[in-house]
C-alpha positions as CSV (number, residue, x, y, z in Angstrom):
1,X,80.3,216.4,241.3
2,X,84.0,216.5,242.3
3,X,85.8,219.6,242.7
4,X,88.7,220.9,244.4
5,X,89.3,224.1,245.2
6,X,93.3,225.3,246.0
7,X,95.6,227.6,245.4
8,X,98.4,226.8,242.9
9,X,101.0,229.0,244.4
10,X,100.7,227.4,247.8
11,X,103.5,224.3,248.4
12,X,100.9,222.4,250.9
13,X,98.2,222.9,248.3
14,X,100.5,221.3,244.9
15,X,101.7,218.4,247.4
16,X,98.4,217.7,248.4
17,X,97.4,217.8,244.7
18,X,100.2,215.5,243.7
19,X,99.0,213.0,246.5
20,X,95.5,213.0,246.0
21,X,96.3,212.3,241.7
22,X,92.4,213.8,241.1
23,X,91.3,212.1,238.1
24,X,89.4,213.9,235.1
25,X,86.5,213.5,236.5
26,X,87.8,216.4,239.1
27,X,87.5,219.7,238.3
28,X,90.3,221.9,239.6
29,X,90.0,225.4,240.6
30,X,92.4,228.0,241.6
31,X,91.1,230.0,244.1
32,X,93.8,232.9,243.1
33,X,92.2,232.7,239.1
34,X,89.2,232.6,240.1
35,X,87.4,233.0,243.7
36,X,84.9,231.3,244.3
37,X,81.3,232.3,243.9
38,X,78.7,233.2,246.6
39,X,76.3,230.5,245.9
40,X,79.2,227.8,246.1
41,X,80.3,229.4,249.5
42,X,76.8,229.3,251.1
43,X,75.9,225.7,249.9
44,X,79.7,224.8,251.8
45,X,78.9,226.4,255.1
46,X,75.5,224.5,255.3
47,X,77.8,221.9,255.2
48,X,80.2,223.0,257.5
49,X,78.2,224.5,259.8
50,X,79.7,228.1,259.9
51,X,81.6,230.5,257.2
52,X,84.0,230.7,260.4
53,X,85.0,227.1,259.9
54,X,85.6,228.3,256.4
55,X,88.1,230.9,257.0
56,X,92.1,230.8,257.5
57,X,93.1,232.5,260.0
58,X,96.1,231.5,259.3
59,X,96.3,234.2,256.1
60,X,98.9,236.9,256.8
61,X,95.7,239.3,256.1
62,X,94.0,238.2,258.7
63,X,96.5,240.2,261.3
64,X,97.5,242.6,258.9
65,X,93.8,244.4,258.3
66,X,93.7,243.6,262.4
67,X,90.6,240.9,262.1
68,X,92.6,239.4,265.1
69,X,91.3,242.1,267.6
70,X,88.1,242.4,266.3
71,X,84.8,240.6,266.8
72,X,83.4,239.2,263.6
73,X,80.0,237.9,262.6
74,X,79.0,235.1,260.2
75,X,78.0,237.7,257.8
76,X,82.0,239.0,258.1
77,X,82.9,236.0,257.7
78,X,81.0,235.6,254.7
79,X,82.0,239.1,253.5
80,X,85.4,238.8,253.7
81,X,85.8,235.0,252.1
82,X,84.5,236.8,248.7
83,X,86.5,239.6,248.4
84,X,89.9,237.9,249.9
85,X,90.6,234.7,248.2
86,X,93.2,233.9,250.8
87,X,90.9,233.7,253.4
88,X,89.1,230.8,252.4
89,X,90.6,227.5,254.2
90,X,92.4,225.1,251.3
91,X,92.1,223.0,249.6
92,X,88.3,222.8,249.6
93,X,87.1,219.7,248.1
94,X,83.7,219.2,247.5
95,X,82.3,215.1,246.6
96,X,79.2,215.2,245.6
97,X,77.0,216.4,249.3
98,X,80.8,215.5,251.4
99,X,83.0,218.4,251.9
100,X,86.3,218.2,253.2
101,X,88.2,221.6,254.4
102,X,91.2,222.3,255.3
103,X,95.0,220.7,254.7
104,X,95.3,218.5,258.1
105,X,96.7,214.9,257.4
106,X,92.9,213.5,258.8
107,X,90.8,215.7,256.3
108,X,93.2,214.9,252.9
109,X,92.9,210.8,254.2
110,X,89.5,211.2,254.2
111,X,88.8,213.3,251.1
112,X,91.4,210.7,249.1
113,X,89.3,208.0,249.5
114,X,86.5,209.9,246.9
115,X,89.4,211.6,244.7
C-alpha cells in the first residue's frame, strides 16, 4: 500500500506533492476532506513510536486552545489528532510497513525513493 496523507491548502504540502510526482499506484488523501481514521492513526504510532511524534505543534491551535502550557498524555495526543485535522504532522506517507512523517528535506528524500 502507498498512501499519502497532506493537506491541499498547505504550500509545503502541494510542493512536496509536485516533487515527489506519486504515481497511480498512490492514493492521495486530504487530511482537510477527510481526517484520518482511528485505526490508521494507531497502526502509524506503532510505527512511530508515539502519537506525540505525530502531532504539529507547529499548528496555530496548538497555542491558541493553550496545549502549550499544559501537560498532555499519549492518549491527548491521540484525542486531539482525530478531532483536529491540523494537528496531525504532514504529509504522512505510508509504504507498505515504512512511514515517513513530517515535511523536513531528510524525511521527503527518503520517502521519494518508494513514491
Amino acid at each position: 500500500m502507498k498512501k499519502i496523507y497532506y493537506l491541499s491548502s498547505c504550500d509545503t504540502n502541494r510542493r512536496i506533492l509536485k516533487e515527489l510526482a506519486p504515481g497511480p499506484d498512490v492514493e492521495l488523501q486530504d487530511i482537510k476532506a477527510n481526517n484520518i481514521d482511528a485505526s490508521t492513526l494507531d497502526w502509524i504510532k506503532e510505527k512511530a513510536g508515539s502519537y506525540e511524534a505525530l502531532f504539529s505543534k507547529k499548528a496555530i491551535k496548538y497555542r491558541s486552545l493553550g496545549l502549550n502550557e499544559q501537560n498532555l498524555s499519549e492518549q491527548d495526543y491521540r484525542r486531539l489528532l482525530l478531532e483536529e485535522y491540523t494537528f496531525l504532522k504532514r504529509p504522512f506517507i505510508i509504504v507498505d510497513e515504512e512511514v515517513f512523517v513530517g515535511n523536513d528535506k531528510k524525511t521527503i528524500a527518503a520517502a521519494s525513493q518508494f513514491v
